[in-house]
Structure formats: structure tokens, C-alpha cells
BAFI-3210 file (N, C-alpha, C; in Angstrom, 3 decimals, decimal comma, padded with zeros to 6 digits):
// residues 157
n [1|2|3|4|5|6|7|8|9|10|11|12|13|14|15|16|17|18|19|20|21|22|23|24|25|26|27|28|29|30|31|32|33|34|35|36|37|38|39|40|41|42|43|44|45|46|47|48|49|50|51|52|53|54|55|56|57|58|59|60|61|62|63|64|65|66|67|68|69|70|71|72|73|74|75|76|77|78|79|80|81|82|83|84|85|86|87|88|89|90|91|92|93|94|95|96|97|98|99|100|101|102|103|104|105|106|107|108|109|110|111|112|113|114|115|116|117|118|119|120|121|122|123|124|125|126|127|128|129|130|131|132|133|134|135|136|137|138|139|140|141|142|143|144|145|146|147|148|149|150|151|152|153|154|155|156|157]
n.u [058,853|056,348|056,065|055,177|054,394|053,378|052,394|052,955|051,960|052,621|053,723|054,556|055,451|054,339|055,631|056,857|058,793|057,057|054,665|055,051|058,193|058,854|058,392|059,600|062,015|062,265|061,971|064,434|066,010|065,214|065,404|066,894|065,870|064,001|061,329|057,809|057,339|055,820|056,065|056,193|056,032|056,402|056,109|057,727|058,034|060,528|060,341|058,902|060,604|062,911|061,538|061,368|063,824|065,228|063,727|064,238|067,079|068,464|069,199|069,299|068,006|066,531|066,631|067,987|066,597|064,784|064,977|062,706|062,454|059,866|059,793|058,863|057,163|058,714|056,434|054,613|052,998|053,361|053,838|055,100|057,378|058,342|058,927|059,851|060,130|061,148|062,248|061,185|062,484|065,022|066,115|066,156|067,480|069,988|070,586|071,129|072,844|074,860|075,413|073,760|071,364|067,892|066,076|067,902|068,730|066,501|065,923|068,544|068,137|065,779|066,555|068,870|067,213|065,586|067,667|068,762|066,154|065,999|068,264|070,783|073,801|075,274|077,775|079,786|083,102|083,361|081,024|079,936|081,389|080,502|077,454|077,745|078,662|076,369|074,458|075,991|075,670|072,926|071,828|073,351|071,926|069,502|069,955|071,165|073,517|077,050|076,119|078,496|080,500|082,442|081,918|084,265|085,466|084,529|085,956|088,219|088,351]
n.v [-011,250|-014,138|-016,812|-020,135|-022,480|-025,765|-028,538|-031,759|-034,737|-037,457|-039,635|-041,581|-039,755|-036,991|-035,081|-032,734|-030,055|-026,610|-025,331|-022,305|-022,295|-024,565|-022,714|-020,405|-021,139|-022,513|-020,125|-018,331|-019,955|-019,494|-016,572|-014,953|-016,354|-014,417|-015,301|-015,924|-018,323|-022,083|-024,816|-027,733|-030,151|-033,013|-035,358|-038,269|-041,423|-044,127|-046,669|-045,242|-043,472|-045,097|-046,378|-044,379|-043,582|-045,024|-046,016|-043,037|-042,813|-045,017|-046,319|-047,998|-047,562|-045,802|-042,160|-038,708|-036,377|-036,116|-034,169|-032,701|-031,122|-029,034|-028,513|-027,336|-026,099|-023,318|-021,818|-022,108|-020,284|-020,639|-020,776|-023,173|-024,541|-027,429|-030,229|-031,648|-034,269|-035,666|-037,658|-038,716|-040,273|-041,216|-038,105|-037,593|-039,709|-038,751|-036,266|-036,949|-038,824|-037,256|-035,313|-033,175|-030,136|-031,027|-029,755|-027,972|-029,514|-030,439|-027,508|-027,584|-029,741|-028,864|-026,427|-027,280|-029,190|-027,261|-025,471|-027,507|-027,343|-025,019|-025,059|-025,729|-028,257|-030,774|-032,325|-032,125|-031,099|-028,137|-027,388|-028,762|-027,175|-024,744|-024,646|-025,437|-023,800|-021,833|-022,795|-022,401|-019,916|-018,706|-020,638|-019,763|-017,107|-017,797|-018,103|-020,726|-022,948|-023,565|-026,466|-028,284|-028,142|-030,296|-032,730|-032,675|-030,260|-028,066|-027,552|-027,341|-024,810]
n.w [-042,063|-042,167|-040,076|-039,789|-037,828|-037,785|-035,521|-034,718|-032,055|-032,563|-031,095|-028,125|-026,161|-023,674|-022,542|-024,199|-025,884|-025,852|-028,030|-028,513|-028,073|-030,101|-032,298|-032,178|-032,428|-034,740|-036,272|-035,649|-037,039|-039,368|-039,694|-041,693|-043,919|-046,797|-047,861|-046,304|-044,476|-043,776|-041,687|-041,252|-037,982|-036,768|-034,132|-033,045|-032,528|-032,402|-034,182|-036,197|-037,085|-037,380|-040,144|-041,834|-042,049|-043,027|-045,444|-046,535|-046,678|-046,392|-044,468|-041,618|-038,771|-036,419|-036,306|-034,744|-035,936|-039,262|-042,390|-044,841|-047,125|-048,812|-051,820|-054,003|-057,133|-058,568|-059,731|-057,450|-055,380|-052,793|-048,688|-047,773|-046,770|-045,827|-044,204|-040,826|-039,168|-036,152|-033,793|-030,755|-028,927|-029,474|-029,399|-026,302|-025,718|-026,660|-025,408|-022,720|-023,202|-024,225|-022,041|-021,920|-021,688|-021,996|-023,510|-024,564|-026,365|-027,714|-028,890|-030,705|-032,646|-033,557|-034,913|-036,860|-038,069|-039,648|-040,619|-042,719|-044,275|-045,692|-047,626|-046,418|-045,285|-044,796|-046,351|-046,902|-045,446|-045,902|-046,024|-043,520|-041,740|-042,184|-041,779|-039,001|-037,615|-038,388|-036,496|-033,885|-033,773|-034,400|-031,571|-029,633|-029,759|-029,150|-026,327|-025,806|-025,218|-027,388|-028,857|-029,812|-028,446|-026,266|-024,148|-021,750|-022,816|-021,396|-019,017|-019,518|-020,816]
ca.u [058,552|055,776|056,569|053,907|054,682|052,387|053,190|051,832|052,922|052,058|054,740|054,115|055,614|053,439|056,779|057,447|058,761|055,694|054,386|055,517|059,254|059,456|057,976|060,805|063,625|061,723|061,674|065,198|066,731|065,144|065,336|067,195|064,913|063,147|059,774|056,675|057,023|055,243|057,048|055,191|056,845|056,047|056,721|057,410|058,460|061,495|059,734|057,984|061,860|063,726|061,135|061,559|065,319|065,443|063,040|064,949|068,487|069,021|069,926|068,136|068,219|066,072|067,680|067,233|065,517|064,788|064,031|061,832|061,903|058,795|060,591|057,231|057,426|058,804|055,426|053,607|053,216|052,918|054,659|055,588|059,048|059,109|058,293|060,415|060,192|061,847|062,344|061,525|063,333|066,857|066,560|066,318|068,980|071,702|070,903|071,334|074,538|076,086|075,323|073,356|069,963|066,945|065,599|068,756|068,879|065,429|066,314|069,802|067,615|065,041|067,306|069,351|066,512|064,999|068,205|068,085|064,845|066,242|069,731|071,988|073,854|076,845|078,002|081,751|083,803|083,449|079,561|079,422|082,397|079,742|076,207|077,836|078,644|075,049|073,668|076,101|075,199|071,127|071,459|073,410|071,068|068,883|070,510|071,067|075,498|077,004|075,872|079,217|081,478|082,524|081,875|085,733|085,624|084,038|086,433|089,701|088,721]
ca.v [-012,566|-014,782|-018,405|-020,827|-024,238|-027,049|-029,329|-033,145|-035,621|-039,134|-040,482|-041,578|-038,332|-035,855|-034,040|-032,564|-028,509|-026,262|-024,539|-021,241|-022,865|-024,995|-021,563|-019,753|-021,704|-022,698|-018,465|-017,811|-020,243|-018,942|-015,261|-014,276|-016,260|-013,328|-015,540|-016,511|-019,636|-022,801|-025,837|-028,979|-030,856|-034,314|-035,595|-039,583|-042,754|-044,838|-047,231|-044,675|-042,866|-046,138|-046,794|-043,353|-043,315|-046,280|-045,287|-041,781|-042,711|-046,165|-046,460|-049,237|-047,360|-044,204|-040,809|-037,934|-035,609|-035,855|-032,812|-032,711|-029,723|-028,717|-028,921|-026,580|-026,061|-021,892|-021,134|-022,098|-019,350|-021,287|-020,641|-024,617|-024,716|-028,495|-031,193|-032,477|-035,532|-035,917|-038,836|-038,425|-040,780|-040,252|-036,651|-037,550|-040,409|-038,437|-035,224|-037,535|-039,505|-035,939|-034,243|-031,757|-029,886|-031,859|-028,249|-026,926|-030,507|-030,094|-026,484|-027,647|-030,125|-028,362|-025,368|-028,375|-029,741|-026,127|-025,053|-028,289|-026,987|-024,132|-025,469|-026,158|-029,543|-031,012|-033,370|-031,850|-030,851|-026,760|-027,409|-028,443|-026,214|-023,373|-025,440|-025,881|-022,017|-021,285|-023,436|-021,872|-018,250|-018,847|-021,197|-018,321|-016,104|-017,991|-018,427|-022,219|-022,920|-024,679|-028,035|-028,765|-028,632|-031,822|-032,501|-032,674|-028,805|-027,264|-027,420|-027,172|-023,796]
ca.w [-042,572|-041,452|-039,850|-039,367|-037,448|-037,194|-034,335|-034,816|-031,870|-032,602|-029,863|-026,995|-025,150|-024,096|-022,575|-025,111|-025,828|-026,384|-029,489|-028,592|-028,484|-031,758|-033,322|-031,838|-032,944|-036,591|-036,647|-035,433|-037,837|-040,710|-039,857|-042,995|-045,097|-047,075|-048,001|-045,509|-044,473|-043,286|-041,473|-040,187|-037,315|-036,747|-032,965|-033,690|-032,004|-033,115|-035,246|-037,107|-037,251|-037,918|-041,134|-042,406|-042,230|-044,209|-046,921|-047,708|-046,535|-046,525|-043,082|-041,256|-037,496|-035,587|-036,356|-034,044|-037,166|-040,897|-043,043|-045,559|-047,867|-049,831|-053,150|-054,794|-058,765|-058,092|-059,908|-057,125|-054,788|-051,504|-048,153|-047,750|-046,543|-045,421|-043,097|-040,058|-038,398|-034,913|-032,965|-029,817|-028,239|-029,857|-029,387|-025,549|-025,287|-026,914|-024,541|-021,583|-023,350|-024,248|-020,833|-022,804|-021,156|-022,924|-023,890|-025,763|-027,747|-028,995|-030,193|-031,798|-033,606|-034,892|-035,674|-037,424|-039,341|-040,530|-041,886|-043,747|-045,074|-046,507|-048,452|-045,654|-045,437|-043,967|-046,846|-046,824|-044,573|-045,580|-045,715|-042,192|-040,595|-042,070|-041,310|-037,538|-037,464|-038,012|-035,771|-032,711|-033,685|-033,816|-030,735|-028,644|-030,187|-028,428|-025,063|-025,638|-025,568|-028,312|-029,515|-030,297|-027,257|-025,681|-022,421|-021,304|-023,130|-021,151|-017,853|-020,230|-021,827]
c.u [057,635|055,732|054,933|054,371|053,837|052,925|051,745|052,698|052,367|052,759|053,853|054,666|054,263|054,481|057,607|057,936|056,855|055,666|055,203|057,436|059,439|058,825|058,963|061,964|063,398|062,139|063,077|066,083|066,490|064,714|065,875|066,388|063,932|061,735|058,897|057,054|056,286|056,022|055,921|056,602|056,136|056,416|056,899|057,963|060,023|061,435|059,618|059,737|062,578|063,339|061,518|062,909|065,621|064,828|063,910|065,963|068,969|069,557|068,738|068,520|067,050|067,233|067,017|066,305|065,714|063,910|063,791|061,802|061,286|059,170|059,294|058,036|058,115|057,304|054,335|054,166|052,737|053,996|055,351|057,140|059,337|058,425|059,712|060,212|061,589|061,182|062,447|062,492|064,819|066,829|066,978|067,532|069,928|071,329|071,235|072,647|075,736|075,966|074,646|071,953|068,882|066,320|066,542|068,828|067,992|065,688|067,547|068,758|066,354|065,551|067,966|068,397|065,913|066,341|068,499|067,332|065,132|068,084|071,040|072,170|075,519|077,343|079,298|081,733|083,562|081,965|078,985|080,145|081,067|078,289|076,692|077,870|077,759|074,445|074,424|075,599|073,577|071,301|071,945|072,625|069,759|068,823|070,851|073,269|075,413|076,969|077,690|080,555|081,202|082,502|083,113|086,251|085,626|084,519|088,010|089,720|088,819]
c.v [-013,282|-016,092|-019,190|-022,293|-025,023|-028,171|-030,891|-034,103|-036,904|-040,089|-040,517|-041,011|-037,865|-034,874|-033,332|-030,798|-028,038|-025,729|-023,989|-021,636|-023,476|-023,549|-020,254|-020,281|-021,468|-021,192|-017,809|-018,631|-019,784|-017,167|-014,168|-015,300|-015,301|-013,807|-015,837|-017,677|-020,845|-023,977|-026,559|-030,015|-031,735|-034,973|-037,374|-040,415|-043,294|-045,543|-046,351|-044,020|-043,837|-046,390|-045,548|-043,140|-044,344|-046,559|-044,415|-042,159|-043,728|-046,561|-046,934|-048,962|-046,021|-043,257|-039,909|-037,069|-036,389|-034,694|-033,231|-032,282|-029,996|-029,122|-028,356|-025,956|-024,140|-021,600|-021,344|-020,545|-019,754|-021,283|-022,154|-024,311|-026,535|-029,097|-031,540|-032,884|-035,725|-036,845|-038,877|-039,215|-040,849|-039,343|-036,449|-038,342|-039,579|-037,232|-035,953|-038,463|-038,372|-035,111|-033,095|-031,380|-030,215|-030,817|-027,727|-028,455|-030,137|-029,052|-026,714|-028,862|-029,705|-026,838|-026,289|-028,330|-028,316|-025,772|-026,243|-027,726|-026,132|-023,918|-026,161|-027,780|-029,274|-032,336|-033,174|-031,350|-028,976|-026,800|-027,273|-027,797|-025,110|-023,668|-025,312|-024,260|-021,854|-021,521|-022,936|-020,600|-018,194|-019,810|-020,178|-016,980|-016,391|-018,456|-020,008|-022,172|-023,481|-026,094|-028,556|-028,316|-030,016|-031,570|-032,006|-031,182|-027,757|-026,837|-026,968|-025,826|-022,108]
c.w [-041,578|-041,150|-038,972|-039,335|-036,951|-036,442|-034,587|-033,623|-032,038|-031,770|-029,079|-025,513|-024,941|-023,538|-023,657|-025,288|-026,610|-027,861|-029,185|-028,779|-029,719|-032,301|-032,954|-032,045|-034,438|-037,025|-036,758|-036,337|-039,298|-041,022|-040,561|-044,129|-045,395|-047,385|-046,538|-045,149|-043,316|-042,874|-040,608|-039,527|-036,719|-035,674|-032,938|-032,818|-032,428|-034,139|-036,395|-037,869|-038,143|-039,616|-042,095|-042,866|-042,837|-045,582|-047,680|-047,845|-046,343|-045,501|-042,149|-039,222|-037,394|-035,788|-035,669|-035,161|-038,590|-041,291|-044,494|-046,652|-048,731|-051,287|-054,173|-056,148|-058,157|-058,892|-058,768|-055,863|-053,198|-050,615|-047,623|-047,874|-046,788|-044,528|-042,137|-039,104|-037,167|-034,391|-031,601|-028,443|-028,087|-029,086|-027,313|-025,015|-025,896|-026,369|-023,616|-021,985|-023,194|-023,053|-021,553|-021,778|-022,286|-023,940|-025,345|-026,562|-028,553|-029,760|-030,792|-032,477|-034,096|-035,847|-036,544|-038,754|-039,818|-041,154|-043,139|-044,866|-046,098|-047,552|-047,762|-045,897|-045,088|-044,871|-047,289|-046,010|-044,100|-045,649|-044,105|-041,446|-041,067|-041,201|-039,772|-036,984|-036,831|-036,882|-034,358|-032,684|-032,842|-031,956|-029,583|-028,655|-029,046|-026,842|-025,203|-025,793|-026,826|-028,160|-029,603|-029,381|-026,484|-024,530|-021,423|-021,694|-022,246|-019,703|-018,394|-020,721|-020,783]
res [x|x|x|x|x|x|x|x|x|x|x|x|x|x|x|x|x|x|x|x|x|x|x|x|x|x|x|x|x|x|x|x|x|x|x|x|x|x|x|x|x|x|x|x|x|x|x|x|x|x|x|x|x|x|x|x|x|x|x|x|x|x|x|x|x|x|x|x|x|x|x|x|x|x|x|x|x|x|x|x|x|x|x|x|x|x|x|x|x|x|x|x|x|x|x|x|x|x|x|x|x|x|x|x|x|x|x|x|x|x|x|x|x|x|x|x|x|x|x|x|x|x|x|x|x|x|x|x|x|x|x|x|x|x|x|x|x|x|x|x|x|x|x|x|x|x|x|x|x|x|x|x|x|x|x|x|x]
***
């Protein structure tokens, strides 16, 4: 399968992960999708975040991602997965609230927002016990720990 990620940042980062990284996560989360696909990632501000998350979702704040998906008629024959929009500023305050490395946040949120892209969703309980699964497998897949140990976990276990 062939993965093609367009990287846009319009923030005012320029620290940001490289290509070759978002095209290695985008790749490893959708490495049982059987089509081609294309994913545009959007590097954004808060503002630009805050307006967006209040357009789709009615929620009048900055979110670390929103995904996108293509939503293409099936007759078209185009590899268009999706768009996602990250916030770069979230994505850095809640690695530095959760003790997390700034690195493995970005890849738990764009592994996050690509399986988005492709059906996932955490809008019950057995949605996201599976959705959270995925996202430790691919992220140990990719050397990153889980997203989803608490700080206080990780001396108790």
C-alpha cells in the first residue's frame, strides 16, 4: 500500500516532527488499510483550532487534533483518505501536563487522528476500550510506550 502525507504548518512553530515521522506513523496506523492512500496534515495555532472545533463539534475551545475523512462518492477512484488538523499548541501543553516525551504525543495524535480517518471512534465505551488497543499496539510498534498510563502507573506496576 502506498501512503502519501502532505504536511502544511501555518503555526507559528517551526519545531515541529519531520516529514519522514508524520509519514511513519500516518503509514503504521493504516498498515492494514488495503487501498493507497493520501492524508493532508495541517500544523495550526489555537485560534485557527478553537474556530474549527466549534464549527464541526460545537465546542467553543482548541483541541489537540480533528480528523477529517475524505467521505469520496465509492465511484470515485481517488486515494483521499482525509485531512487532519493539529493544534500545535495543545498537542505540546498536554505532553508537558501528562509528563509525556513531546515526540511520542505527536505520534499518539496523529496515529489517533488517522485511525479516525479510517472508521475508528471512541463514542462508547467498547469503541474506545478497542480504538485505545490500537493505538498501544501501533505506538509500541513504533517504540513510543502507551499513551494511556498515568503518571503514578508507571512506578506501581
Amino acid at each position: 500500500m502506498k501512503v502519501n502525507v502532505d504536511i502544511e504548518n501555518v503555526s507559528s512553530y517551526e519545531d515541529i516532527p519531520d516529514q519522514t515521522c508524520f509519514h511513519q506513523w500516518v503509514s503504521a496506523s493504516l498498515s492494514n488499510y488495503k487501498n493507497s492512500a493520501e492524508v493532508a496534515i495541517r500544523i495550526i495555532n489555537e485560534d485557527e483550532s478553537a474556530k474549527l472545533n466549534y464549527r464541526f463539534r460545537k465546542k467553543n475551545c482548541a483541541t489537540n487534533i480533528l480528523s477529517f475523512p475524505a467521505d469520496l462518492p465509492k465511484s470515485f477512484n481517488f486515494p483521499l483518505l482525509g485531512d487532519l488538523a493539529v493544534c500545535v499548541q495543545v498537542v505540546i501543553r498536554e505532553a508537558i501536563e501528562q509528563n509525556k516525551e513531546i515526540n511520542a504525543h505527536w505520534a499518539h495524535m496523529i496515529v489517533h487522528g488517522s485511525l479516525h480517518l479510517i472508521g475508528y471512534d471512541h463514542e462508547d465505551d467498547l469503541a474506545a476500550k478497542n480504538m485505545e488497543a490500537l493505538e498501544i499496539k501501533i505506538l509500541g510498534d513504533l517504540n513510543f510506550p502507551s499513551p494511556y498510563i498515568k503518571i503514578g502507573d508507571i512506578n506501581n506496576s
